[in-house]
C-alpha angles and dihedrals in degrees: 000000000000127000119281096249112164112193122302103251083061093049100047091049083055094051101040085049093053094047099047078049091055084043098047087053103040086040107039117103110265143163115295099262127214116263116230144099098282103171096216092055090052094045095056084052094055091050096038081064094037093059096046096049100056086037084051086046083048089054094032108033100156087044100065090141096047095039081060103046087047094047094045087048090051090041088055092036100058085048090056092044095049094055094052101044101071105206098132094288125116125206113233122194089211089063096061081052094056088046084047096054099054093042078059090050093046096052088049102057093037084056093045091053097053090057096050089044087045096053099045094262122152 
């Protein structure tokens, strides 16, 4: 049984929605919000980039390696542009590690299901 993959240019609408999505909320002027290590909030950045990164090994999936440079760039990146802004948002470190995390997970399952895709399995 092979992976549901309808054609590209779907795919790509689907990803590029889903990114300018995880931009527009990371991006968007908000209340200034407490710092700290919250775990729920934490926890919303990890599966933001959870999400986008099987949805990006949906789209690439020949390009595991690229789709994740260009993920953990834009994960670091929203956090740099949200401490020079200046619209009310702060950049938090532990938040590029959150995005990184579940860019990690992602990669993992996506990985996982290959193989298993790979060996017949399922």
């Amino acid at each position: 049984m092979s992976l549901f993959l309808p054609p590209l240019p779907l795919r790509l609408l689907l990803f590029a929605i889903a990114c300018g999505v995880i931009a527009w909320l990371s991006l968007s002027p908000g209340e200034a919000l407490p710092q700290g290590l919250t775990f729920w909030d934490k926890a919303e950045h990890a599966l933001a980039y959870l999400a986008l990164t099987l949805l990006g090994a949906w789209t690439f999936p020949g390009r595991l390696g690229r789709l994740a440079g260009g993920l953990f760039l834009a994960g670091v990146g929203v956090e740099i542009l949200q401490s020079t802004m200046g619209l009310g948002r702060q950049g938090d470190a532990w938040d590029a590690v959150a995005n990184s995390t579940g860019i990690a997970a992602g990669l993992l399952i996506a990985l996982a299901l290959r193989r298993l895709q790979r060996t017949g399995v399922g």
